[in-house]
DSSP file (Angstrom, degrees, kcal/mol; ACC not computed):
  #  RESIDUE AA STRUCTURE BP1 BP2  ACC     N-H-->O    O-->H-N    N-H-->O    O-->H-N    TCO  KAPPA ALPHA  PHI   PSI    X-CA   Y-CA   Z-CA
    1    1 A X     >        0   0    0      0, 0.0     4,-2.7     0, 0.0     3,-0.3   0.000 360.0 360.0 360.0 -42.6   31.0  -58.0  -46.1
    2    2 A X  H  >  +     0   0    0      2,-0.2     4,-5.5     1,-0.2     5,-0.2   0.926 360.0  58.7 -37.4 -46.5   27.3  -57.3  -47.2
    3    3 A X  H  > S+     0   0    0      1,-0.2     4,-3.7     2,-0.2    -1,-0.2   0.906 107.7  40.8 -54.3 -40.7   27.0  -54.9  -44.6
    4    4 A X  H  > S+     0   0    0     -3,-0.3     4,-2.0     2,-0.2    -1,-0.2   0.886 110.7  58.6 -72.6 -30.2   29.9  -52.7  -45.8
    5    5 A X  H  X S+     0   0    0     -4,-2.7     4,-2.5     1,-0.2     5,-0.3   0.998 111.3  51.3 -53.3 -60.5   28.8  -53.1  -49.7
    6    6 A X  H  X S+     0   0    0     -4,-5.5     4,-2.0     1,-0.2     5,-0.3   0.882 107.4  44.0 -38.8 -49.3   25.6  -51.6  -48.4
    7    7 A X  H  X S+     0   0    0     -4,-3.7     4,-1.4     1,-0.2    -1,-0.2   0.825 107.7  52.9-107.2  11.9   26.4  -49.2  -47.0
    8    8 A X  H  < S+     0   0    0     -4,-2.0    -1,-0.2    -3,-0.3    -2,-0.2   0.731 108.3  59.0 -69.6 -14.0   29.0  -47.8  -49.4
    9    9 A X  H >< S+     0   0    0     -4,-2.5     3,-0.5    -5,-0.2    -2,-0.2   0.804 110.8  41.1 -59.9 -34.0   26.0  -48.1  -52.0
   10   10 A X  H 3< S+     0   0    0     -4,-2.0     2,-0.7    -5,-0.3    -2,-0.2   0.892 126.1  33.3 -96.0 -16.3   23.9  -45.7  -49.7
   11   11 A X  T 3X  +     0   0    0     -4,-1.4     4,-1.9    -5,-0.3    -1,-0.3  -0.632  64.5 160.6-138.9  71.6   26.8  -43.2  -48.8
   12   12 A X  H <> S+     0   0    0     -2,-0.7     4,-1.2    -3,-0.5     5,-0.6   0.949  74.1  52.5 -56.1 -77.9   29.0  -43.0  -51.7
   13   13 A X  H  > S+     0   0    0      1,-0.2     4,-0.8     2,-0.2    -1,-0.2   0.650 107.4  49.3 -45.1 -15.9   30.5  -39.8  -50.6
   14   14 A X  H >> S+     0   0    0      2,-0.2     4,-1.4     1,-0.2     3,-0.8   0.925 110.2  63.2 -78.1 -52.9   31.5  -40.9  -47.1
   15   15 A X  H >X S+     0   0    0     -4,-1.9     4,-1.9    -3,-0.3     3,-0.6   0.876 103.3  36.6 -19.0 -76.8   32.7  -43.6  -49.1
   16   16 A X  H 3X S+     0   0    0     -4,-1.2     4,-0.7     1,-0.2    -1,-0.3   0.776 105.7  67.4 -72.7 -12.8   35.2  -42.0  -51.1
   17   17 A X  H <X S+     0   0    0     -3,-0.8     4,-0.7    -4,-0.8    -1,-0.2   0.728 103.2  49.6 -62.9 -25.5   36.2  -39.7  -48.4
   18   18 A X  H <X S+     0   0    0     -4,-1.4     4,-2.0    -3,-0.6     3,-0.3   0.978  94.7  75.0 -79.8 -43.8   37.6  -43.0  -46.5
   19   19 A X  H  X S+     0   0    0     -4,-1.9     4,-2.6     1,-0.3     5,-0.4   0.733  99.7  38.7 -62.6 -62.0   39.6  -44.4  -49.5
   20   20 A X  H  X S+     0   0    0     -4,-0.7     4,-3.1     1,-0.2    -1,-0.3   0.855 114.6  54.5 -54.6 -37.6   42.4  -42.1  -49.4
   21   21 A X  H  < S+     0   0    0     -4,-0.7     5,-0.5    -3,-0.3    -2,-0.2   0.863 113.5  43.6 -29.5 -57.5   42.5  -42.2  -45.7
   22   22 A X  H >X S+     0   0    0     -4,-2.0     3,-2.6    -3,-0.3     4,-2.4   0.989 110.9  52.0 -43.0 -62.2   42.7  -45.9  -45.8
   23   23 A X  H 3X S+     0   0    0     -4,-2.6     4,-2.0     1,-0.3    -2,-0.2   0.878 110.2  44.2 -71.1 -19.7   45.1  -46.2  -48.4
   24   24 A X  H 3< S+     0   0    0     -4,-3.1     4,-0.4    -5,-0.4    -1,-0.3   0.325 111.1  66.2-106.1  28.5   47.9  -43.7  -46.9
   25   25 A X  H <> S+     0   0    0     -3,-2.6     4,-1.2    -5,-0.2     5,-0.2   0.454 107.9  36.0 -58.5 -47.8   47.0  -45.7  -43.4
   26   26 A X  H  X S+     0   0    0     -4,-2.4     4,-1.6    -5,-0.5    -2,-0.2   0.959 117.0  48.6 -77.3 -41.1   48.3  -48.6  -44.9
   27   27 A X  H >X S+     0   0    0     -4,-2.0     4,-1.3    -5,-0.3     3,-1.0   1.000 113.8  54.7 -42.0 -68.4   51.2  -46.6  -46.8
   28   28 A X  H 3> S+     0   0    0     -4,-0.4     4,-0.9     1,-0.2    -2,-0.2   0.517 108.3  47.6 -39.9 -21.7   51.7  -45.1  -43.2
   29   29 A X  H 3X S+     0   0    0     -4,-1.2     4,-2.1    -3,-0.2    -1,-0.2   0.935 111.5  48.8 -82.0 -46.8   52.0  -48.6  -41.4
   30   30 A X  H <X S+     0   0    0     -4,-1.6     4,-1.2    -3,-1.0    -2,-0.2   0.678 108.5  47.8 -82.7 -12.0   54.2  -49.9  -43.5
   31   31 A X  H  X S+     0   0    0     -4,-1.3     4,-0.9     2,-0.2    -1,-0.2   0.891 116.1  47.9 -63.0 -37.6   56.6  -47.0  -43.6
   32   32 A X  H  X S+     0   0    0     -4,-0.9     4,-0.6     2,-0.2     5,-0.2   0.870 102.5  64.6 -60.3 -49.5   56.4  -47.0  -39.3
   33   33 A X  H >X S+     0   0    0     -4,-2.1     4,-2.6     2,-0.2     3,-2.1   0.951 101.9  48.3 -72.9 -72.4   57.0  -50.7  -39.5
   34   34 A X  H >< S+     0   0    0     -4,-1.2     3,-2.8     1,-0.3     4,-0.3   0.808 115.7  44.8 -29.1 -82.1   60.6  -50.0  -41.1
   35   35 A X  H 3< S+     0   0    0     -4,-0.9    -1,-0.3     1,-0.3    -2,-0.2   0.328 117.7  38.5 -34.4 -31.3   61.3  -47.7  -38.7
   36   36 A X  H XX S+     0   0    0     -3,-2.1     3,-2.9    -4,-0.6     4,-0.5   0.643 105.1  68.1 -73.4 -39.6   60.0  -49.6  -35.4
   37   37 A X  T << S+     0   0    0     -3,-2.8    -2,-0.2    -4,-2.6    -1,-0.2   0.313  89.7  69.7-103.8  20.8   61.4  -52.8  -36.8
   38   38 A X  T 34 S+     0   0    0     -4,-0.3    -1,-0.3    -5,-0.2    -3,-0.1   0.288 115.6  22.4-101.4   3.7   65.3  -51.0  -36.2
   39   39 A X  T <4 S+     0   0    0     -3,-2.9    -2,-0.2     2,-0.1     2,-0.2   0.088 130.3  45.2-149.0  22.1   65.3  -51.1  -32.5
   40   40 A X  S  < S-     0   0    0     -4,-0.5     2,-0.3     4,-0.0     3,-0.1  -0.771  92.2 -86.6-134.5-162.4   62.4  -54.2  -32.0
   41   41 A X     >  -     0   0    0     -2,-0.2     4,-2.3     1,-0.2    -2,-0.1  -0.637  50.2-102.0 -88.3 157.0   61.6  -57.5  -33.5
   42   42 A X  H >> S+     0   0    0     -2,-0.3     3,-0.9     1,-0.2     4,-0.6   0.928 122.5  61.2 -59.6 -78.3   59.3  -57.4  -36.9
   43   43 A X  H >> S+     0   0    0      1,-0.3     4,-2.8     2,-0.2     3,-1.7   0.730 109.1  43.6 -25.1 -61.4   56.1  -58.5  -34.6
   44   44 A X  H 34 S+     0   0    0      1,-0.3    -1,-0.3     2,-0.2    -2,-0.2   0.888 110.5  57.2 -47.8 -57.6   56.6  -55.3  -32.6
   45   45 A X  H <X S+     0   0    0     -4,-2.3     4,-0.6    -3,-0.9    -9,-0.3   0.504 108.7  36.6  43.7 -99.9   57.1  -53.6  -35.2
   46   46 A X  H <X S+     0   0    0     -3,-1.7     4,-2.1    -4,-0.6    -2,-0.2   0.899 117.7  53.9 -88.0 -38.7   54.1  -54.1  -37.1
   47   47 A X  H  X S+     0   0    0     -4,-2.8     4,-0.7     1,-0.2    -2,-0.2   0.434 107.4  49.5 -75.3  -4.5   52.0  -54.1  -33.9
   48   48 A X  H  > S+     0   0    0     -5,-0.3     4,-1.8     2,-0.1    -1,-0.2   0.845 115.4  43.1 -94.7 -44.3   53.3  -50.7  -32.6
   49   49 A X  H  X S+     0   0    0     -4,-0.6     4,-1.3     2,-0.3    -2,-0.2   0.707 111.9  55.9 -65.0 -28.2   52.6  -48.8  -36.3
   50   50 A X  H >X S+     0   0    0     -4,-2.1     4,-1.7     2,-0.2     3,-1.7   0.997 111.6  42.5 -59.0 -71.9   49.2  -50.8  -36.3
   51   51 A X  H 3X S+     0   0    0     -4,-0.7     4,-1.9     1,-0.3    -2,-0.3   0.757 116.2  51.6 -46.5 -52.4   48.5  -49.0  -32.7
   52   52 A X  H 3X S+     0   0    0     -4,-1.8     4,-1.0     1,-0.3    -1,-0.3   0.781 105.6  48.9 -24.1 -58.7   49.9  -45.8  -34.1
   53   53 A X  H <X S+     0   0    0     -3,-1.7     4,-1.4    -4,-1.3     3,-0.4   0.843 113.1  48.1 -54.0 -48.0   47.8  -45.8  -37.0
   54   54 A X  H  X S+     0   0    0     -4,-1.7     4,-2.9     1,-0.2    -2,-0.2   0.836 115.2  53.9 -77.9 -13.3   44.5  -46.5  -34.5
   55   55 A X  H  < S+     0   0    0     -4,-1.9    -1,-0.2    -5,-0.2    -2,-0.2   0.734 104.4  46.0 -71.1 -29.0   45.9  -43.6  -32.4
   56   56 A X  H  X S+     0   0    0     -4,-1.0     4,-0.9    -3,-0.4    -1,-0.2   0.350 117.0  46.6 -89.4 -10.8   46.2  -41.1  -34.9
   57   57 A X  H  X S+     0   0    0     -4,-1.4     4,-2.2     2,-0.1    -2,-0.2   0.887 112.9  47.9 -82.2 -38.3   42.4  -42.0  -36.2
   58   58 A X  H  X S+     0   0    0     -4,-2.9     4,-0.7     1,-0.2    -3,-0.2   0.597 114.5  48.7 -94.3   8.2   40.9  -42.1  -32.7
   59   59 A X  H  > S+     0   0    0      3,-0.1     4,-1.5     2,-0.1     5,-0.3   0.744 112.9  46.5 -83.4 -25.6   42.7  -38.7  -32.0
   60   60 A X  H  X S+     0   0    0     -4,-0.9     4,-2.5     1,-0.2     5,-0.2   0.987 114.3  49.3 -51.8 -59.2   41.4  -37.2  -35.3
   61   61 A X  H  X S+     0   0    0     -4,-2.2     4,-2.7     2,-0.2    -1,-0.2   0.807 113.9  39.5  -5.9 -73.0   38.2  -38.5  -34.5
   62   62 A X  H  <>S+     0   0    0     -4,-0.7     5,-2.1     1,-0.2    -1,-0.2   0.833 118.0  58.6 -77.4 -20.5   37.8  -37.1  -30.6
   63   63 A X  H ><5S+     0   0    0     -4,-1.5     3,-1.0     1,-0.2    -2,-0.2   0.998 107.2  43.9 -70.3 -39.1   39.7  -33.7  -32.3
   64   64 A X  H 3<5S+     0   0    0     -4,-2.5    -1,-0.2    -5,-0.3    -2,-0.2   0.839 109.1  56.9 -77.9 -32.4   36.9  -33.3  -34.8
   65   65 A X  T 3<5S-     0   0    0     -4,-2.7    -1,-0.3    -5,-0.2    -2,-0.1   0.045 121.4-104.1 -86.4  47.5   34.2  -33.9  -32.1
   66   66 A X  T < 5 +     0   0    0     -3,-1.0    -3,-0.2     1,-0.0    -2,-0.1   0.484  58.5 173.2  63.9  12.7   35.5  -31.0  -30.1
   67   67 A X      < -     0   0    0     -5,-2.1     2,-0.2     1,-0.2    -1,-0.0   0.298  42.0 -81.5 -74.4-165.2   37.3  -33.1  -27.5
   68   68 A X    >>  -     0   0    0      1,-0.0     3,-3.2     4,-0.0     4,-1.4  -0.512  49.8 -87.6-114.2 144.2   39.5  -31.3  -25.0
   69   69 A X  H 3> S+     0   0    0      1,-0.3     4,-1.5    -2,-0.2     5,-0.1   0.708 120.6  67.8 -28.4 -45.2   43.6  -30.0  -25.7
   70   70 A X  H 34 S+     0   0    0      2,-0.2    -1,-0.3     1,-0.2     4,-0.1   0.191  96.6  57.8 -81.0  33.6   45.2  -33.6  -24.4
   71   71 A X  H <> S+     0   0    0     -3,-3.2     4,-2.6     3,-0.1     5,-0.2   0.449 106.9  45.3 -94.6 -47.1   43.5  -35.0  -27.7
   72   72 A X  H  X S+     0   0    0     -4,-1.4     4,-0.8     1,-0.1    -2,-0.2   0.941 110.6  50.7 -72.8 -24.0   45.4  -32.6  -29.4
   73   73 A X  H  < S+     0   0    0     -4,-1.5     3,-0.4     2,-0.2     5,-0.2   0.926 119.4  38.3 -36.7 -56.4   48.7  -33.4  -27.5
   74   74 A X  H >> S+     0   0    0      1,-0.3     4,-3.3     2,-0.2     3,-3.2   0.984 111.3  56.4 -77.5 -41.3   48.3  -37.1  -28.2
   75   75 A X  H 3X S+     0   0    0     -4,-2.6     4,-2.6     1,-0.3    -1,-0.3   0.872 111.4  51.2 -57.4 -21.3   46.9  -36.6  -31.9
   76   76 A X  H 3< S+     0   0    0     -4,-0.8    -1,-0.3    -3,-0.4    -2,-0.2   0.301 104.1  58.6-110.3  17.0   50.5  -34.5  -32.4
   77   77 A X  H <> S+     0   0    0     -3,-3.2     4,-1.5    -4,-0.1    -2,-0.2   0.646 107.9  39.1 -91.9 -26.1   52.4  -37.1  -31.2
   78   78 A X  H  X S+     0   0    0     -4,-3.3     4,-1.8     2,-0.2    -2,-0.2   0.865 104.1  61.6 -72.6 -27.3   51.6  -39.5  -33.3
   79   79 A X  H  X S+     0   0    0     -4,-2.6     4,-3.3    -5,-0.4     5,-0.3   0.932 104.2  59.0 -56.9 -34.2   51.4  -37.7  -36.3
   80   80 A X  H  > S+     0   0    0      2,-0.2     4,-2.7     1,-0.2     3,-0.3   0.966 106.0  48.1 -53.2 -53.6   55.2  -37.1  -35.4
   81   81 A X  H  X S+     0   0    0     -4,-1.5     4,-1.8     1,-0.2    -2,-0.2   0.843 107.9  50.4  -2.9 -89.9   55.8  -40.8  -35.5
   82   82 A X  H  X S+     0   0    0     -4,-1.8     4,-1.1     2,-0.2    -1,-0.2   0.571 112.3  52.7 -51.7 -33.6   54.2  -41.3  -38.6
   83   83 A X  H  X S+     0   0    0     -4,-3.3     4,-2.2    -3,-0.3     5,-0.3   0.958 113.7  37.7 -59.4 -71.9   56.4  -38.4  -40.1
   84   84 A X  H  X S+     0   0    0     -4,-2.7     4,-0.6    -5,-0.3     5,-0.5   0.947 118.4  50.8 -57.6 -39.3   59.7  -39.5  -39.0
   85   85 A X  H >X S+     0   0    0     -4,-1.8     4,-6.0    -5,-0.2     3,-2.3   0.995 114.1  44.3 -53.6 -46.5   58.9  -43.1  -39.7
   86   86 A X  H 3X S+     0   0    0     -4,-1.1     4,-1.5     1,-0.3    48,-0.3   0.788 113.8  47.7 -64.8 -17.5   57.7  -42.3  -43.0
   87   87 A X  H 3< S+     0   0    0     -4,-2.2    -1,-0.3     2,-0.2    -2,-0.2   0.117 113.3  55.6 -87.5   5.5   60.6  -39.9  -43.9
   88   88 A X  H <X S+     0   0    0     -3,-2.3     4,-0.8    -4,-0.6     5,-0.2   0.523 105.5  45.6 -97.1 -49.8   62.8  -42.6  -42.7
   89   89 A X  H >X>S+     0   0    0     -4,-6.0     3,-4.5    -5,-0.5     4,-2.3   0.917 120.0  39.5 -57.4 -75.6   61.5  -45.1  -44.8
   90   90 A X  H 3X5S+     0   0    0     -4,-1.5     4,-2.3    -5,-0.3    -3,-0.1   0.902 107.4  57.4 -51.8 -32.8   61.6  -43.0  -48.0
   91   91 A X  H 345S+     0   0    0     39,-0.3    -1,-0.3     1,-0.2    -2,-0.1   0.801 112.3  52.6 -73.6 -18.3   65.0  -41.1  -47.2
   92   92 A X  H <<5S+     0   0    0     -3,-4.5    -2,-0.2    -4,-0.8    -1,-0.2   0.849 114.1  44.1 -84.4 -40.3   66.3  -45.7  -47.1
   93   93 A X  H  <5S+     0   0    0     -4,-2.3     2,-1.1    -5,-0.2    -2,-0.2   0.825  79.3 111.3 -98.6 -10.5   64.8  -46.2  -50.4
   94   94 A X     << -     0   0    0     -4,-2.3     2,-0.6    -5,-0.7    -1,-0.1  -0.280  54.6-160.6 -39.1  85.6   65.9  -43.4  -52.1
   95   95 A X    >   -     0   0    0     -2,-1.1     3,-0.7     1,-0.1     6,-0.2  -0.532   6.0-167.5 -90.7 110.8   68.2  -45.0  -54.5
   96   96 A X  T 3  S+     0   0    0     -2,-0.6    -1,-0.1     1,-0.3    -2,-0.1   0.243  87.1  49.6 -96.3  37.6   70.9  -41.9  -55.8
   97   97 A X  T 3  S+     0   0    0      5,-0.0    -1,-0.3     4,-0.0    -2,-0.1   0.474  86.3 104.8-108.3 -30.3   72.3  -43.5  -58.3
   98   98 A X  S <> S-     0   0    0     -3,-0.7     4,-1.1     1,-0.1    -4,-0.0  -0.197  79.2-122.8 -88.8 137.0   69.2  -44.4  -59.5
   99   99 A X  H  > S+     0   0    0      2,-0.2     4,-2.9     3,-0.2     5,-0.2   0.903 106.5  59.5 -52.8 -59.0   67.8  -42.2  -63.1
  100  100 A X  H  > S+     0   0    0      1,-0.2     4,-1.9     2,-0.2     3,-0.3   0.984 113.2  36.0 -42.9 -58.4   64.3  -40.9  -61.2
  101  101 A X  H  > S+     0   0    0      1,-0.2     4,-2.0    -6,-0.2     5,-0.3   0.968 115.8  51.8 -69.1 -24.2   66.2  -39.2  -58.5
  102  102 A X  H  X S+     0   0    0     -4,-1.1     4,-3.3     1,-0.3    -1,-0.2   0.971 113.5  45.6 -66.1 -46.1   69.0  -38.0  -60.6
  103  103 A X  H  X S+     0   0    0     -4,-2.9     4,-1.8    -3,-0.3    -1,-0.3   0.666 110.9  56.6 -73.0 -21.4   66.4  -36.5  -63.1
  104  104 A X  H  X S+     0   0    0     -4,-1.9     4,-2.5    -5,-0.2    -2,-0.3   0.974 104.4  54.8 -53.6 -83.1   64.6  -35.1  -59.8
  105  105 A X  H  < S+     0   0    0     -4,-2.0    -2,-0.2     2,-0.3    -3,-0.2   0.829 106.4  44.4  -6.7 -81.6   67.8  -33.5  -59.1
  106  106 A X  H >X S+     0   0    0     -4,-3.3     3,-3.0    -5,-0.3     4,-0.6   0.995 113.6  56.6 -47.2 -56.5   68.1  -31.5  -62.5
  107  107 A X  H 3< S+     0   0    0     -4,-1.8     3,-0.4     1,-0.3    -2,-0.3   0.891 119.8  25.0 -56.1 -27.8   64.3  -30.5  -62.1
  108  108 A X  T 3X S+     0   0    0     -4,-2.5     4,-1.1     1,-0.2    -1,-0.3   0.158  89.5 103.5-117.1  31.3   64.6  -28.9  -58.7
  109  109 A X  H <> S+     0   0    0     -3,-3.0     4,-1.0    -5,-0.2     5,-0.2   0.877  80.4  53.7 -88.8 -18.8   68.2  -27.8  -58.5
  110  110 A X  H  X S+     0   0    0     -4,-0.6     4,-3.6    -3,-0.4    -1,-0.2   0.873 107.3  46.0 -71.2 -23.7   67.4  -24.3  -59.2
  111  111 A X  H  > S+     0   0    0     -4,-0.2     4,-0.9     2,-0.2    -1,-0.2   0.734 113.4  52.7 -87.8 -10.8   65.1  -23.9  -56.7
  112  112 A X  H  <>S+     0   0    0     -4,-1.1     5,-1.4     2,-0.2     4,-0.4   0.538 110.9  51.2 -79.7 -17.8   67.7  -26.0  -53.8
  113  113 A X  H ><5S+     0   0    0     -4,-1.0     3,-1.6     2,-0.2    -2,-0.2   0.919 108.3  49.6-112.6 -29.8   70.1  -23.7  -54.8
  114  114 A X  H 3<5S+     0   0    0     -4,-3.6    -2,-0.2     1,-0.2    -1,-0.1   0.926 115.4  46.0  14.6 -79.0   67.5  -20.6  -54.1
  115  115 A X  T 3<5S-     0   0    0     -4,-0.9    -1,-0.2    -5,-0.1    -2,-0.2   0.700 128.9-103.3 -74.9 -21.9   66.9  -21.9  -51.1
  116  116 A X  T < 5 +     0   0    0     -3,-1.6    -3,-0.2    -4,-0.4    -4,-0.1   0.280  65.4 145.6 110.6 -24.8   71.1  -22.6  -50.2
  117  117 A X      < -     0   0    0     -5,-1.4     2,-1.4     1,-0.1    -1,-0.3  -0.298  56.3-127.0 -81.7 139.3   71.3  -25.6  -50.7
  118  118 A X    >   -     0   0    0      1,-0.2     3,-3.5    -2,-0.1     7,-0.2  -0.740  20.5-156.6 -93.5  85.8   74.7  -27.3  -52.1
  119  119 A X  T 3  S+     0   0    0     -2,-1.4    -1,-0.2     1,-0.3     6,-0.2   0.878  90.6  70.8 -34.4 -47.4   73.1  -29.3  -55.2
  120  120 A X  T 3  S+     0   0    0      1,-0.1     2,-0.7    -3,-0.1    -1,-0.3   0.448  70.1  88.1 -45.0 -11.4   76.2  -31.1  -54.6
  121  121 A X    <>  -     0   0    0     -3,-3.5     4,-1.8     1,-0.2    -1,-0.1  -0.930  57.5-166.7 -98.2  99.6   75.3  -32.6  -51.6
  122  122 A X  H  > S+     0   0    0     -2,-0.7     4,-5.7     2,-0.2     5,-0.3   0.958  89.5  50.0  -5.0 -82.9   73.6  -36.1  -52.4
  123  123 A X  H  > S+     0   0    0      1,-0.2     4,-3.0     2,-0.2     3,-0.4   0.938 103.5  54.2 -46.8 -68.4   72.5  -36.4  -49.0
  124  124 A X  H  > S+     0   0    0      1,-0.2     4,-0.6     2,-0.2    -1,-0.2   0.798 111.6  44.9 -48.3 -31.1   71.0  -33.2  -48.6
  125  125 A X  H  X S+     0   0    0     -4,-1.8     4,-2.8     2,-0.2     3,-0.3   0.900 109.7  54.4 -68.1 -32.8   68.7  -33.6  -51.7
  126  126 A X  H  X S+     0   0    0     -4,-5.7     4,-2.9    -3,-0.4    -2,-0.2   0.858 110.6  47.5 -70.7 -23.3   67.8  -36.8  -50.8
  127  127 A X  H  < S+     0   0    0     -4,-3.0     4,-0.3    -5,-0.3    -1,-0.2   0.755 109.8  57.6 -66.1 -13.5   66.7  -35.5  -47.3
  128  128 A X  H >X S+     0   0    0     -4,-0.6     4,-4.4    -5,-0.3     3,-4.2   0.968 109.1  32.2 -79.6 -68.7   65.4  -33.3  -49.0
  129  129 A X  H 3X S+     0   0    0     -4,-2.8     4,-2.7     1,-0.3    -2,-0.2   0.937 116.0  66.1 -56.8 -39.5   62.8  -35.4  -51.4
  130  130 A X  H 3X S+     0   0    0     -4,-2.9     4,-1.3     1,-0.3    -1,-0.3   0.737 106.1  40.2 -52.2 -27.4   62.7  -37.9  -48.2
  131  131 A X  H <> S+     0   0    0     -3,-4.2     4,-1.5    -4,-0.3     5,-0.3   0.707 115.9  49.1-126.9 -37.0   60.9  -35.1  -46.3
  132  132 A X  H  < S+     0   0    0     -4,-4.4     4,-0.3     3,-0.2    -2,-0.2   0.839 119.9  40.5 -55.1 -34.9   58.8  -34.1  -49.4
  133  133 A X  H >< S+     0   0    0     -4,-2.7     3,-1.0    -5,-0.2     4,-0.2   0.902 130.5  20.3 -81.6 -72.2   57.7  -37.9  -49.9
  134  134 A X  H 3< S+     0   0    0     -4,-1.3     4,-0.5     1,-0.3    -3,-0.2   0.376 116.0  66.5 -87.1  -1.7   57.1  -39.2  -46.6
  135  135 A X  T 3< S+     0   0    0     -4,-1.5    -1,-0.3     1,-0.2    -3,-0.2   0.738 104.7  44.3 -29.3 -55.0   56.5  -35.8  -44.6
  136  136 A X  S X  S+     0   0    0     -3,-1.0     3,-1.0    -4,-0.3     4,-0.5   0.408  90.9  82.9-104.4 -20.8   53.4  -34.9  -46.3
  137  137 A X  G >  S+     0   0    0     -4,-0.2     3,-1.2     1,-0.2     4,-0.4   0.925  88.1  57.9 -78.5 -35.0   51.8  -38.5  -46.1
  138  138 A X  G 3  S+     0   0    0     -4,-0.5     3,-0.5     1,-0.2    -1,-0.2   0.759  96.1  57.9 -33.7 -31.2   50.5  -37.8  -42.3
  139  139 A X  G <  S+     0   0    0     -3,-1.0    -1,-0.2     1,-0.3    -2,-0.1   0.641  87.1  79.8-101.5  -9.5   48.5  -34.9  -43.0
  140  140 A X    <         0   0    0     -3,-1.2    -1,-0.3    -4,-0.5  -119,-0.2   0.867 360.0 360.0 -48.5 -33.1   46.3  -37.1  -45.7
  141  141 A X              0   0    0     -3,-0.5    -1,-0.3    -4,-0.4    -2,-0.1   0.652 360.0 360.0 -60.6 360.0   44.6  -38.4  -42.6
């Protein structure tokens, strides 16, 4: 534990460049984990979303050192993963009865109905926000 105090003392900025990355890993795990854990046992679960998570760092990784095109293949299948789990989790917890999303609703209904979209359809807004929450949390990486 000394070692890491040190050397976020000597490289603060590398520093703070990991913390979000860490923390929407760990958002990211636990969203996959829902998502695994509907066709496995919880162990599996957690221990494919863990491997996910180390798949989509050591492809960022070899992508940022220049590696070769089936680093980008693999790095953009796991970010798919980590999208649909994570829009799968949020699109479950979306409660739409619930006051946030209902006030979410009024604020963006002019711009759903812009777009097409039947403000009247539940579902579709909550896919909607589901794809806004947990869509966007991959690309933190």
């Amino acid at each position: 534990m000394g070692k890491i105090l040190r050397w976020i003392k000597t490289n603060p900025h590398r520093a703070m460049f990991l913390v979000p990355i860490v923390l929407v890993a760990i958002i990211s795990i636990s969203h996959v984990v829902t998502w695994y854990d509907m066709a496995n046992p919880m162990s599996w679960a957690i221990y494919l979303s863990v491997a996910i998570e180390i798949a989509a760092m050591t492809a960022l990784v070899a992508v940022s050192n220049q590696s070769k095109t089936g680093v980008w293949f693999m790095f953009g299948i796991v970010t798919l993963i980590q999208v649909i789990g994570n829009v799968f989790f949020c699109f479950k917890e979306i409660d739409e009865n619930g006051e946030l999303f209902k006030a979410w609703v009024e604020l963006t209904s002019p711009m759903w109905e812009l777009m097409g979209t039947d403000i009247s359809n539940v579902v579709g807004l909550k896919r909607w926000l589901a794809i806004l929450e947990g869509g966007l949390l991959p690309s933190f990486h």
